[in-house]
SERO-4910 file (N, C-alpha, C, O; in steps of 0.05 Angstrom, whole numbers):
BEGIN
 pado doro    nc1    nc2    nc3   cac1   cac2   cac3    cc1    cc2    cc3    oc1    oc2    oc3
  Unk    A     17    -24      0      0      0      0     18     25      0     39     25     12
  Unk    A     10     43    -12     20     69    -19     19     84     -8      2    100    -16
  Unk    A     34     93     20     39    112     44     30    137     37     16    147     55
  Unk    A     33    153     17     27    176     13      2    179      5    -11    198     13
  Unk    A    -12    156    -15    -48    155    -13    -60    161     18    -80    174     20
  Unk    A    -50    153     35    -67    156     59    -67    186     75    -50    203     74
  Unk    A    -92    184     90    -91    209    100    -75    208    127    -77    190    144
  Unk    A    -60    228    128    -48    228    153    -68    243    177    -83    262    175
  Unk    A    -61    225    203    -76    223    224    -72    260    230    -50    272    229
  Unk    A    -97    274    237   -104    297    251    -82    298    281    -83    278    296
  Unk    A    -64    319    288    -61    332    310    -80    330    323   -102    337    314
  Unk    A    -78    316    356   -106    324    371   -109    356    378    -87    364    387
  Unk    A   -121    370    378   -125    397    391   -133    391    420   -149    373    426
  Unk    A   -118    412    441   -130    405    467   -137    430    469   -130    436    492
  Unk    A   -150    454    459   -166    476    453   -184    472    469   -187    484    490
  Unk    A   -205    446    457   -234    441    476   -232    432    498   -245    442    516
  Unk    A   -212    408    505   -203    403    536   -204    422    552   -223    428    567
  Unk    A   -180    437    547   -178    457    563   -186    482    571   -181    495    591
  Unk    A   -200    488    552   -224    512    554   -246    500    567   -263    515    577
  Unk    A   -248    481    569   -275    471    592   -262    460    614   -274    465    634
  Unk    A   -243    449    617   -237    437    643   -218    452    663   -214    444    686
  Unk    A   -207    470    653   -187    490    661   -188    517    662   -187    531    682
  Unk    A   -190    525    636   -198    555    633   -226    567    648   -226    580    669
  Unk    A   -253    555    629   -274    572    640   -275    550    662   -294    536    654
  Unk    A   -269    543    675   -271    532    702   -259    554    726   -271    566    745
  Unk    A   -229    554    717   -222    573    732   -233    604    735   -236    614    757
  Unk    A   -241    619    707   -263    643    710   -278    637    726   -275    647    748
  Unk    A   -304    615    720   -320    607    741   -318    618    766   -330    636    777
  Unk    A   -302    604    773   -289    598    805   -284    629    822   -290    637    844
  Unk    A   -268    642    794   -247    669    806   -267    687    806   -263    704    823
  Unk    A   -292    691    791   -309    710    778   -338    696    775   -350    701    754
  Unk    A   -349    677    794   -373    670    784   -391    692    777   -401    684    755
  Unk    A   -400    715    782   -421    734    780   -416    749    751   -434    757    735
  Unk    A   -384    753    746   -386    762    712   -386    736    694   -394    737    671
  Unk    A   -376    708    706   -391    687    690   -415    692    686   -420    697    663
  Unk    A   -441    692    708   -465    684    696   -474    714    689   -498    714    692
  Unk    A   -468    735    682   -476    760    674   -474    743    648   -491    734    633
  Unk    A   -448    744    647   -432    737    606   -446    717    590   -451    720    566
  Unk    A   -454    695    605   -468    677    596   -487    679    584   -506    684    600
  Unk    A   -495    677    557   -521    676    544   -521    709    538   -540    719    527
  Unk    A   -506    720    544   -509    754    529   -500    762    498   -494    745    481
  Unk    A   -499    780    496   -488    784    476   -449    792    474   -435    795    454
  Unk    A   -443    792    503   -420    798    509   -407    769    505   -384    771    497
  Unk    A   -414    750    508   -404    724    508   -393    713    492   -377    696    499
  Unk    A   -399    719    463   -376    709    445   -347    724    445   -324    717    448
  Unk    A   -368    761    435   -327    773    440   -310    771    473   -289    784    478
  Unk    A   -321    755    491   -309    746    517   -291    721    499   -268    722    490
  Unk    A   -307    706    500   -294    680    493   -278    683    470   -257    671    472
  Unk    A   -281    695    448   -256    695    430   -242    700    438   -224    683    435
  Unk    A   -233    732    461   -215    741    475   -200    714    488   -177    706    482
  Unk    A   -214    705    503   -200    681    517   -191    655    506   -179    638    519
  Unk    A   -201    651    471   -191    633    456   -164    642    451   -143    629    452
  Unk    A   -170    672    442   -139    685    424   -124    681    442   -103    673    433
  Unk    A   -124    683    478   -105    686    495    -90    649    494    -66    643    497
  Unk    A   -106    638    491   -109    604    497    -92    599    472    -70    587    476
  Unk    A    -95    603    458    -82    595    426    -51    588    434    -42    565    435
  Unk    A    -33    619    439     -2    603    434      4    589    457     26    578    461
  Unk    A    -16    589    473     -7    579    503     -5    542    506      8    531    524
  Unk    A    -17    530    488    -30    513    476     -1    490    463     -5    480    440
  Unk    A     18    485    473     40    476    461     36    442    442     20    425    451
  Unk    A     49    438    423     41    412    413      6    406    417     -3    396    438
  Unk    A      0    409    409    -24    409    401    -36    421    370    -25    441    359
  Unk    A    -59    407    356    -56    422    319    -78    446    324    -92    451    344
  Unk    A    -78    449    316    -95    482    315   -129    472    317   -140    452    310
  Unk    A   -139    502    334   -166    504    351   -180    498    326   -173    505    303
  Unk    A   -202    484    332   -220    472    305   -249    480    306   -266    470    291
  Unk    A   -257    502    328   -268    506    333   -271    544    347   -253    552    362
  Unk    A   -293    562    341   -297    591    346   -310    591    367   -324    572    374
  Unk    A   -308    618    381   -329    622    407   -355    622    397   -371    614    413
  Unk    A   -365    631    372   -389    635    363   -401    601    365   -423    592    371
  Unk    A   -386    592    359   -385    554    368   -400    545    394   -412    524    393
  Unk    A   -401    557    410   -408    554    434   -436    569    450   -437    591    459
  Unk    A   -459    547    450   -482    559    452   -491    553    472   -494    529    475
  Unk    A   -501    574    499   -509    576    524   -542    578    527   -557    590    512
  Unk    A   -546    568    544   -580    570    555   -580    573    579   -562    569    595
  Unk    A   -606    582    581   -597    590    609   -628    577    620   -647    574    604
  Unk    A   -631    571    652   -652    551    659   -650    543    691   -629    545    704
  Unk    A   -670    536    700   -678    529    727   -672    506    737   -685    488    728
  Unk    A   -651    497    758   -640    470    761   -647    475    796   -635    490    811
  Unk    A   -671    460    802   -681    453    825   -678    480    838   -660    485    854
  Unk    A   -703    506    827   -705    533    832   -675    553    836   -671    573    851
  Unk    A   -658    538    818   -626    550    817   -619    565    790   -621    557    767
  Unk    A   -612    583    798   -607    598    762   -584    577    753   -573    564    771
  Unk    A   -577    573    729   -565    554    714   -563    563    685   -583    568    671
  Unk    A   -535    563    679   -522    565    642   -514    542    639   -496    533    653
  Unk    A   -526    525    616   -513    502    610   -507    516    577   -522    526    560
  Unk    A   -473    508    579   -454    505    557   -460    494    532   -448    473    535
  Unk    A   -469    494    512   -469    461    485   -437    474    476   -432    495    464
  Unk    A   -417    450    488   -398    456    464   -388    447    438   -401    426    434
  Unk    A   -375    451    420   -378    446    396   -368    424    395   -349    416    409
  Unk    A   -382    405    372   -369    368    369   -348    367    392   -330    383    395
  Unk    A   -354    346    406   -327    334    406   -316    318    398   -333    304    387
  Unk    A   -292    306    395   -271    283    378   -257    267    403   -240    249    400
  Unk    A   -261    271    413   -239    256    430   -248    260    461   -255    282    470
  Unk    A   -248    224    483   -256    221    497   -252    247    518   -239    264    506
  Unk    A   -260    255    546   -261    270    564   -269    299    549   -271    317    565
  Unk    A   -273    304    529   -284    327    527   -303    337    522   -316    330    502
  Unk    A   -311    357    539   -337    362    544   -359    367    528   -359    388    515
  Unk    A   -378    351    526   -410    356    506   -419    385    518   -425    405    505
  Unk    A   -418    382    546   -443    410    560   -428    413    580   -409    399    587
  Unk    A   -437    434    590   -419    450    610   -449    466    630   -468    479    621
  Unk    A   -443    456    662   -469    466    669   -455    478    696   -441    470    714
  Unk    A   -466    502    689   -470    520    727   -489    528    735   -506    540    722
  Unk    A   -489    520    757   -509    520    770   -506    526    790   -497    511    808
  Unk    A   -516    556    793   -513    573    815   -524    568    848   -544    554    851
  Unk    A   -518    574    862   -525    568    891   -544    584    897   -552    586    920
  Unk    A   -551    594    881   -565    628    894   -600    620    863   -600    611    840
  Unk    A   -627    631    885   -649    635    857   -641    655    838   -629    675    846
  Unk    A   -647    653    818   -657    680    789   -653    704    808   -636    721    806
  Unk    A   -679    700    832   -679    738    834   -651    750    855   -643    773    859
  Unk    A   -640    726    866   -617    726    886   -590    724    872   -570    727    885
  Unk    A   -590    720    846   -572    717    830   -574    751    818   -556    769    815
  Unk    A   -598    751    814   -594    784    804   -592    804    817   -580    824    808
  Unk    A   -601    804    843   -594    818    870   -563    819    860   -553    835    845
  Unk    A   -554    802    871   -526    791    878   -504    814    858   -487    830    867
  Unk    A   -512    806    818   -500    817    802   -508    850    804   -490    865    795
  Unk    A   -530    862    814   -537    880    817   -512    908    844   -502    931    844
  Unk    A   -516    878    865   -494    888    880   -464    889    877   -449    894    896
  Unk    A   -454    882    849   -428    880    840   -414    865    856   -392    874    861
  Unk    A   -423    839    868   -415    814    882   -390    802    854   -390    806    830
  Unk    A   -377    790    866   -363    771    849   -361    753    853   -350    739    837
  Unk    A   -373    741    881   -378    708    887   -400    706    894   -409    716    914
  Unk    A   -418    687    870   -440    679    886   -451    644    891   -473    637    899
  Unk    A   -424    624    883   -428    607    897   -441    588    870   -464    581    867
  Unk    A   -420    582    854   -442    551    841   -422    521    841   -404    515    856
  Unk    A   -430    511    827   -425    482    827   -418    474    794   -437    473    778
  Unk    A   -396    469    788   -393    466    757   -388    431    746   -375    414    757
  Unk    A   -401    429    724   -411    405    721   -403    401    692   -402    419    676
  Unk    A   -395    373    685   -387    372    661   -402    348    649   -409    331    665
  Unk    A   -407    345    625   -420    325    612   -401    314    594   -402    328    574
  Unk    A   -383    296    591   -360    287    576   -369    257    558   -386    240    561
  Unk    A   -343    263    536   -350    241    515   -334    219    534   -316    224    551
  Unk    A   -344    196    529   -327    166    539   -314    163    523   -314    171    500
  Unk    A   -293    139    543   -277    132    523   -275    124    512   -259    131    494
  Unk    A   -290    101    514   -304     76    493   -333     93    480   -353    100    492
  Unk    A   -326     94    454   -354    105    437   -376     83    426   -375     66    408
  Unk    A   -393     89    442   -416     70    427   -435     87    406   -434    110    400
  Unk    A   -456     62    396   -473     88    378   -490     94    399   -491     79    418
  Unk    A   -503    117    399   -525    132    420   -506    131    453   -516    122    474
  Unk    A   -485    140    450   -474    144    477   -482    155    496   -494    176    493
  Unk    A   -480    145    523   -477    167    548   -451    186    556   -427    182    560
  Unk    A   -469    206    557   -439    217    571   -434    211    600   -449    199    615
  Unk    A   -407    223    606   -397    213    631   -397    237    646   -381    255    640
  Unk    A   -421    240    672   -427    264    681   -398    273    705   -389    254    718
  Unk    A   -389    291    708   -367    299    731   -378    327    740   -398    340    732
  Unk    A   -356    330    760   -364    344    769   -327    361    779   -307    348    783
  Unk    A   -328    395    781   -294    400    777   -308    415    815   -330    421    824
  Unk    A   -290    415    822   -289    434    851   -274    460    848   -258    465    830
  Unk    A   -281    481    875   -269    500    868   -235    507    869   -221    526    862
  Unk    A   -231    474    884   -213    471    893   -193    454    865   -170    448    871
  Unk    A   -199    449    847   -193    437    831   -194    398    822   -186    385    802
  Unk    A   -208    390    845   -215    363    835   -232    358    831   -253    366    839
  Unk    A   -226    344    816   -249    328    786   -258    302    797   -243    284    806
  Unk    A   -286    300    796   -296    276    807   -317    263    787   -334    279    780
  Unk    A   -320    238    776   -329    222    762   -359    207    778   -363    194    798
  Unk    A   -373    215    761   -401    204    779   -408    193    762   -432    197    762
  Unk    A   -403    178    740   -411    160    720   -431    160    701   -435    183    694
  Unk    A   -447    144    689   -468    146    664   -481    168    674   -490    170    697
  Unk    A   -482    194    648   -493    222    659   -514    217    626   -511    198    611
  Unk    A   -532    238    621   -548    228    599   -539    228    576   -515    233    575
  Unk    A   -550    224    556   -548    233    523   -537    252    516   -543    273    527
  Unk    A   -523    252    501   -513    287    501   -532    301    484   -528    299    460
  Unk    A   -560    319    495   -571    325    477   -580    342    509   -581    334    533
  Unk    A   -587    369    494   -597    396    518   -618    378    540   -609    373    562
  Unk    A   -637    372    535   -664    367    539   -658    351    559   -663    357    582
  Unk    A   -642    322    552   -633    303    582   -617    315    596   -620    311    620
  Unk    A   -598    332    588   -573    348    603   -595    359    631   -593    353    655
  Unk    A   -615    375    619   -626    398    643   -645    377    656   -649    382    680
  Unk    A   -657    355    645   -677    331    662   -652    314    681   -659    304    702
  Unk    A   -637    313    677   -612    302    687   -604    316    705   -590    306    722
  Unk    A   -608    339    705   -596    364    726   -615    360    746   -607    353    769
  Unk    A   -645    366    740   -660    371    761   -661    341    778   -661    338    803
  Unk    A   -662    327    761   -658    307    787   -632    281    794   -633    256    794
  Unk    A   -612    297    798   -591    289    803   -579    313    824   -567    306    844
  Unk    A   -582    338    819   -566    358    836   -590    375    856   -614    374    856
  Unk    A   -573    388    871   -589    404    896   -559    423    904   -538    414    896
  Unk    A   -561    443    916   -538    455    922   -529    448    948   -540    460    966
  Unk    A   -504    426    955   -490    426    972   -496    400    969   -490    390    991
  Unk    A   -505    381    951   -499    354    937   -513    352    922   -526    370    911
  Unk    A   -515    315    915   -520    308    888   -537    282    903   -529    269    922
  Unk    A   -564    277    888   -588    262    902   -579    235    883   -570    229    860
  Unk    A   -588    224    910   -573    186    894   -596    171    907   -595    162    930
  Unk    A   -623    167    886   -647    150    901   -658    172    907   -661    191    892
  Unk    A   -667    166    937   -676    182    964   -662    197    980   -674    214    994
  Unk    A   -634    194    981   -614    201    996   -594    220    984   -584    218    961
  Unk    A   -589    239   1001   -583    271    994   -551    262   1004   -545    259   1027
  Unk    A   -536    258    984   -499    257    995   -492    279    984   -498    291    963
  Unk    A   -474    284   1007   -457    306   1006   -433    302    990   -422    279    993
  Unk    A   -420    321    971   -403    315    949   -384    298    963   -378    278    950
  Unk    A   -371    299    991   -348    283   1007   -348    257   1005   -329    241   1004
  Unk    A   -379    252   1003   -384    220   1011   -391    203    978   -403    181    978
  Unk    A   -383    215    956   -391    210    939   -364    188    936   -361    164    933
  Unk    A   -348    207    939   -319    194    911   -292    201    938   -268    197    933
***
């Protein structure tokens, strides 16, 4: 066979990795209140390009971002009377990276707007990730986690479909603020993992 007929294998990009598991994690964390202002505005793409262009040379061995901030489409919604932006991010290719991206604030809608109103910068959420597996089946689950503010990543296993609709049915009854409901029984993130 003729080496040069074939296509040569794609550079992985870790662009999408790390813009969901690192980057807007860390904003999150440092700035929740201009997170959920930015979210779903109109400020939100030229934010996120800003923070792509910054991400780009930082980005070593890795093939180039395959994907735009305009790429990245937010909703915004009620997770057990909790204001909440869930993320759709663009295709993913490659296992751990994230389908959806969910925060989910500690605070209601009108305590969230209080909050941004009072130029607060912490108001306390819980950031949640919806990831491709590693093993791909057809009609996959994703693999729901969860990042702390503290930086660990915890695996809570079969999370839904990657499609909006189970993401936010999946939310409401799986999370509560200050854990995650398993059955009948309210565990506290400690006792999980």
């Amino acid at each position: 066979m003729n080496r040069s007929n074939q296509q040569q294998p794609k550079r992985r990009s870790w662009h999408h990795y790390v813009f969901a598991h690192r980057v807007l994690r860390r904003l999150a964390f440092d700035d929740s209140a201009l997170i959920f202002s930015l979210l779903g505005s109109e400020d939100q793409t030229p934010f996120f390009d800003e923070v792509l262009t910054v991400l780009d040379p930082q980005i070593e061995n890795s093939g180039p971002r395959d994907f735009s901030a305009s790429d990245i489409r937010t909703t915004r919604c009620m997770i057990q009377s909790r204001a909440c932006a869930i993320l759709q991010m663009p295709a993913v290719r490659n296992s751990c990276e994230a389908c959806f991206i969910a925060l989910v604030s500690h605070l209601t809608a009108d305590e969230l707007d209080a909050a941004l109103k009072a130029n607060e910068t912490q108001v306390g959420l819980d950031y949640f990730t919806f990831e491709r597996p590693v093993k791909l089946e057809p009609n996959y689950r994703t693999v729901f986690c969860e990042w702390t503010a503290h930086g660990a990543h915890k695996n809570y296993g079969d999370g839904p479909h990657p499609n909006l609709r189970e993401v936010v049915s999946f939310l409401n009854s799986r999370v509560q603020v200050g854990g995650i409901l398993d059955g009948d029984q309210r565990l506290k993130r400690d006792q999980l993992l």
